[in-house]
C-alpha positions, 0 to 999 in steps of 0.5 A: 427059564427067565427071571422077567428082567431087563437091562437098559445101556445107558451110558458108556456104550461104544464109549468110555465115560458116562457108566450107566445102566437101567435094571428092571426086575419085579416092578423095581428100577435101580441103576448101576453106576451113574456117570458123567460123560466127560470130555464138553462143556460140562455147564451146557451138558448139565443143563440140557442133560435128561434122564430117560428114567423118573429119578424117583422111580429108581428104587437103588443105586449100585456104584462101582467106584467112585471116579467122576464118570462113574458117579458123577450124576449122583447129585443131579439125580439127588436134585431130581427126586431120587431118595433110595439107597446107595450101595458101595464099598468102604473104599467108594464111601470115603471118597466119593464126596470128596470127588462130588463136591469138587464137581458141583463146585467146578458146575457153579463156579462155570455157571457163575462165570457163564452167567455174567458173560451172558449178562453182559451181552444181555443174554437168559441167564440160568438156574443151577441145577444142582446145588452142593447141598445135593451133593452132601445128601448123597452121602446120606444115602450110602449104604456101605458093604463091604468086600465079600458081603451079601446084601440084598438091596431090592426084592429078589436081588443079592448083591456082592462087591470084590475087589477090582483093583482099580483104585481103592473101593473099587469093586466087580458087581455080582448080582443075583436076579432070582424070579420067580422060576429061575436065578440068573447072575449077572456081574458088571465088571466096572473098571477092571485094574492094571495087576501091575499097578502098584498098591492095588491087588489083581482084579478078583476072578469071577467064578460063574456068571450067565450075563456079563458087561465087560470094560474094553478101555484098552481092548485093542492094546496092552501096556508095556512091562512095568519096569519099562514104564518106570524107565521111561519116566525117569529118563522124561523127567531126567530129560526135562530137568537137563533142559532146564524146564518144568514138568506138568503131569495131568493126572486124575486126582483120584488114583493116578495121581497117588500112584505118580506119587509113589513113583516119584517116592521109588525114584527119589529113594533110588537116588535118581530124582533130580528135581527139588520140588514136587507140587501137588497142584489140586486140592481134591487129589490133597484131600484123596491123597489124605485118605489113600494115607490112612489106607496105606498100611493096608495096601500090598505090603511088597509095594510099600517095602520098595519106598522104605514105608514104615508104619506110621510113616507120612508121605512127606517124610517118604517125598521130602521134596513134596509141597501141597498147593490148596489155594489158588495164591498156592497154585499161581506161585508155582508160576515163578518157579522155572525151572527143577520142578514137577507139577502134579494137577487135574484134571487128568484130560485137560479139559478143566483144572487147574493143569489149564491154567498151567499149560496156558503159562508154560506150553509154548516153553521149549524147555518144558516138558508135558508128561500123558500118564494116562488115557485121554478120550475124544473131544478133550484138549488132552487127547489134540495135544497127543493127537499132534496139534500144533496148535490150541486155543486155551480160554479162547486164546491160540496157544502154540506147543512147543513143550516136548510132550510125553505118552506113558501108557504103562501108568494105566490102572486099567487092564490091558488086552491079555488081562481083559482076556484072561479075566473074561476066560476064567469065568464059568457058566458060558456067559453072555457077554457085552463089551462097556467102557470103550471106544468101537475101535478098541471094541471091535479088536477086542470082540476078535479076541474074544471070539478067538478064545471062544466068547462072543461079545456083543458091542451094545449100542445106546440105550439097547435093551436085553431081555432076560 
């Protein structure tokens, strides 16, 4: 029987970035996630972006996690009328401003900039959308749920989070949809973790389900042996540091950042970590950073052990060599060091940041070294610098590369192919399943593999609606 219930895709539908997905149920909308697509102009999206949805009619928003593509059009729905209540985990509650205030900063500081351009050439100037103030009302409506709770956030809805193993507060939506006759479950996988990622456990294994939306970032490939990846990055910086050069790693502030930490901490403690000086070049990775630390003693133990952590330790006293850069005087100092230091800055694709900055100063040195620790998508300058370019512009000015550039995929905190699999075949009930979070090649190789072990996955295409 149905529960007279409809879900929209309306983000991250035959792509990666941009979460975001409609329920309607007994006359209630509520979201799940509520993304950015990354990868443009963000100040041009913004301000051309439009809702499909009255953001006042939305009666709740159920969140995932907290990284930008999956939250980061929170504020603009804030801005635009939406006063319901926010579901997420502990985890997700203490980042997330963190990471929606460092979006809304970088908007204005774009717009502002944008704006005396267009002044000067006597071109409209533009209103903010948005306005941090929408940011901080955010937070107000956070209604924190553990893991392994029930709540019900709308009539007719039950909600639980589990552990995805993602990074920290990220959680599988489990929801149950009752009508008036029947009772449908429908999970949402959100961003399903790498189980060899250090710190964070194995994404939780889902019992039963009737509908399922599945990520699919890595459906056409899995990463290589945890212990290859780590060789492979000591050989990379041990390289750099022969040649005398610096190395740039971009790397998202939120999770891998952290995770580089602690592999530079493991590489330090092993006696093979041959640069001086380790620069955390972000002030929000800083401020995650803060919190990952507060977490630390309740992170997989096996994992702390390897780097000597002991309660109460800091990470500086496991990273001696560890200098944080706050402000930009922080940030364009690191410019007169040449050579015998790592520096770690976002954004993760290079498509803003700080990290611009530096590959503008230091990509066309043949002595320095630019290390891809993660996945870059279409349309950024992360992606054209390991799609082979020669070649780029920076702020409008030709850049050419010569810097030895390095793709470490291992890094992912996404589950590879054989995981996805895994994780999709342990599920009980014969779901209907619908691959997110992927771009169509990757779908499509895993959709196969899928249909091999006996599922058959749907790739859903923007702003397809089901009916159940």
């Amino acid at each position: 029987m149905p529960v007279n219930a409809s879900l929209t895709f309306l983000g991250a539908a035959r792509q990666v970035t941009g979460s975001c997905y409609l329920l309607k149920m007994n006359q209630q909308q509520f979201l799940l996630d509520c993304g950015m697509v990354q990868g443009a102009d963000q100040v041009r999206e913004w301000h051309k972006f439009r809702f499909p949805f009255k953001p006042k009619d939305i009666d709740a928003v159920i969140l995932s996690h907290a990284h930008i593509d999956h939250s980061g059009l929170l504020p603009l729905l804030v801005a635009k009328g939406f006063g319901g209540k926010i579901y997420c985990t502990p985890g997700t509650a203490e980042l997330l401003p963190v990471l929606l205030k460092d979006s809304v900063n970088l908007y204005l500081k774009d717009l502002e900039w944008q704006n005396r351009k267009a002044a000067r050439a006597g071109k409209k100037i533009y209103e903010p959308v948005m306005s941090l103030q929408d940011a901080e009302r955010v937070s107000d409506l956070v209604q924190v749920l553990g893991y392994h709770k029930r709540a019900f956030p709308l009539q007719g809805v039950e909600l639980e989070f589990a552990d995805a193993g993602h990074i920290l507060g990220s959680a599988i939506v489990q929801l149950w949809l009752k009508g008036k006759q029947a009772m449908k479950k429908l999970v949402f996988s959100g961003d399903l973790g790498n189980p060899a990622t250090v710190l964070l456990p194995a994404p939780t294994e889902v019992d039963q389900a009737d509908i399922v939306l599945m990520e699919s970032t890595y459906g056409n490939r899995n990463h290589q042996p945890l212990d290859n990846t780590i060789e492979e990055f000591a050989t990379a910086l041990e390289q750099a540091y022969n040649d005398g050069g610096n190395v740039f790693i971009p790397a998202f502030a939120l999770g891998r950042s952290q995770e580089i930490l602690y592999y530079l901490a493991l590489l330090h403690r092993q006696g093979r970590l041959k640069q001086r000086l380790v620069f955390l070049d972000s002030p929000m990775a800083i401020s995650i950073t803060r919190i990952y630390s507060e977490y630390l003693h309740r992170l997989e133990q096996a994992d702390l052990d390897k780097i000597g952590y002991k309660k109460g330790m800091t990470l500086e006293q496991l990273l001696p060599m560890l200098k944080v850069s706050e402000t930009v005087e922080d940030s364009t100092a690191i410019n007169r060091v040449t050579h015998g230091a790592i520096i770690i800055a976002g954004s993760g694709m290079c498509n803003g940041g700080r990290i611009v900055h530096h590959l503008k100063h230091n990509l066309w040195k043949n002595t320095n070294h630019l290390i891809f620790v993660g996945f870059q998508a279409r349309g950024t300058l992360g992606r054209r610098l390991v799609d082979g370019e020669k070649r780029v512009k920076i702020f409008g000015q030709d850049t050419v590369v010569k810097a030895k550039l390095h793709t470490i995929g291992g890094f992912s905190a996404h589950a590879g192919q054989t995981e996805l699999v895994r994780w999709a075949t342990a599920i009980g009930g014969a779901p209907e399943f619908y691959l997110v979070h992927g771009e169509p090649e990757a779908q499509q190789v895993l959709q196969e593999v899928l249909a091999e072990a006996g599922i058959q996955a749907q790739i859903p295409e923007q702003g397809q609606q089901i009916l159940f």
